[in-house]
Residue, then its C-alpha position, 0 to 999 in steps of 0.5 A: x525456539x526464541x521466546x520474546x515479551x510484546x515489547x521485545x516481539x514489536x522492537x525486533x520486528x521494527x514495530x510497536x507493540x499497539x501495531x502487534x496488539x492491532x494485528x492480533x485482533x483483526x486476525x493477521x498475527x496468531x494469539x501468544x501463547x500463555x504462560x500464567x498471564x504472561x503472553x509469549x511468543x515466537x520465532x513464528x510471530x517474528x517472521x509473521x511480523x516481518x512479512x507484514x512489514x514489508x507488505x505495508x511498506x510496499x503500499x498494501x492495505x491492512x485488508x490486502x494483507x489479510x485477504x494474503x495471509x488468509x490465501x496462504x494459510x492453505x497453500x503454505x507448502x506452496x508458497x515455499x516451493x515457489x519461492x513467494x516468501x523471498x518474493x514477498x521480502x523483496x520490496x516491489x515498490x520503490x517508496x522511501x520511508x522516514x520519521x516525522x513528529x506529530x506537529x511537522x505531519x499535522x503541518x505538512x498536511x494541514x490537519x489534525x482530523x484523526x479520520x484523515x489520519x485513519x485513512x492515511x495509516x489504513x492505505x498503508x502511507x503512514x503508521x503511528x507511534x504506540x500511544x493514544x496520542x502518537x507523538x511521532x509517525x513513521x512515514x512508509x511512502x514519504x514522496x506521495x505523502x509529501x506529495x500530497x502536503x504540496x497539493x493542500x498546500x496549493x488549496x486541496x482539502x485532504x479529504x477530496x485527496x484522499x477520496x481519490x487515492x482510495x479510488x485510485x487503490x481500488x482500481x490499481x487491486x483490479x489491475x493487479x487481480x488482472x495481471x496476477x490472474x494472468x500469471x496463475x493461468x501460466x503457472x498451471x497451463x497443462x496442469x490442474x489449478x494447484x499444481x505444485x512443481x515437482x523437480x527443481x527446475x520447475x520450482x525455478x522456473x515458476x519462481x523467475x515467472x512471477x518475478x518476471x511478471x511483477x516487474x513486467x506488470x508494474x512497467x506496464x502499469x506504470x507506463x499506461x497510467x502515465x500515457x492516460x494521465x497526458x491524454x486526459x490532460x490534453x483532452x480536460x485542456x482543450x475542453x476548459x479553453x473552449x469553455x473559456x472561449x465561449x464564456x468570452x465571447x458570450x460577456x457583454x463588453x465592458x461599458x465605456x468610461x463616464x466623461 
């Protein structure tokens, strides 16, 4: 079994070792073995790491990924009989990740408040460098933090974007209980909740299902939010021209010109 120092453990794993400090105590990575003062640890931390990663990259919560972690501690062997663990390292989203200095971040966003870079890294859309003072950023979902850049730049406070990012997070983990629910209640039709697939075909059939319904659920998901976006548009629209109709018409008119 590989041994690795904390700084070995966070290059091999693609992330620092504050992250792995991080991780340690809010209970999503296991504690290193000792050996006098000198913390070492395995291939199991490794593969912990690496789950962590891609579910961070995939736009999951530091909560989200304990709540997993924590589900799984019990029902290990089922995880793997289902396939889940090359489930879980098969990026679901599409989100391209990139680097950025502090300055260029602090510029895109046009702030420096450490609670709106908390929030950032807690939604899993940027992750700092290992340093009090991050000098650069890793940049997890660079097209909807980009995205967010060109609204302050059109006058939103950050703040109020990111109000409704984190309300938007919490309806989309409602969403995805739903459809993840739904997909549960198939796995074990006929069966108590727990089964585990005996033959091989089983396996292979409950795995292709739960790849088959993330793809299914997150089209469908995608599609009606974009459906709901273009209603509600039309409908505040047509609301805001009739107020501007009516503040128009209840104007007094603008008085003639003296001479």
């Amino acid at each position: 079994m590989t041994e690795y120092r904390i700084d070995d453990l966070a290059r091999a794993a693609g992330t620092t070792t504050r992250n792995v400090r991080g991780y340690q105590d809010r209970g999503l990575l296991p504690r290193p073995l000792r050996r006098g003062r000198i913390a070492i640890y395995t291939d199991a931390h490794l593969a912990r790491l690496k789950v962590i990663n891609d579910l961070l990259k995939r736009g999951f919560t530091i909560r989200h990924i304990g709540e997993f972690l924590s589900g799984l501690q019990r029902g290990e062997n089922l995880a793997k009989v289902l396939g889940l663990e090359e489930l879980v390292s098969e990026p679901w989203s599409t989100a391209t990740s990139t680097t950025m200095s502090a300055q260029d971040l602090r510029d895109l966003l046009n702030s420096g408040n450490p609670v709106h870079y908390e929030r950032l890294a807690e939604y899993g859309l940027i992750e700092p460098d290992d340093s009090e003072s991050p000098d650069r950023y890793t940049i997890l979902d660079q097209e909807t933090v980009s995205a967010y850049g060109r609204l302050v730049k059109l006058g939103l406070p950050l703040s109020g974007i990111l109000d409704v990012h984190g309300r938007l997070d919490h309806e989309m983990a409602a969403v995805a209980e739903i459809v993840i629910s739904a997909g549960r209640r198939a796995v074990t039709e006929g069966h108590d909740d727990g089964w585990i697939p005996q033959t091989t075909a089983e396996s292979e059939w409950a795995t292709e299902l739960l790849g088959e319904l993330r793809r299914a659920g997150s089209v469908s998901a995608h599609n009606a939010l974009d459906r709901a976006l273009d209603r509600d548009l039309a409908r505040q629209l047509s609301e805001y021209l009739d107020r501007a109709r009516e503040s128009a018409a209840t104007d007094p008119p603008d008085a003639p010109a003296a001479g």
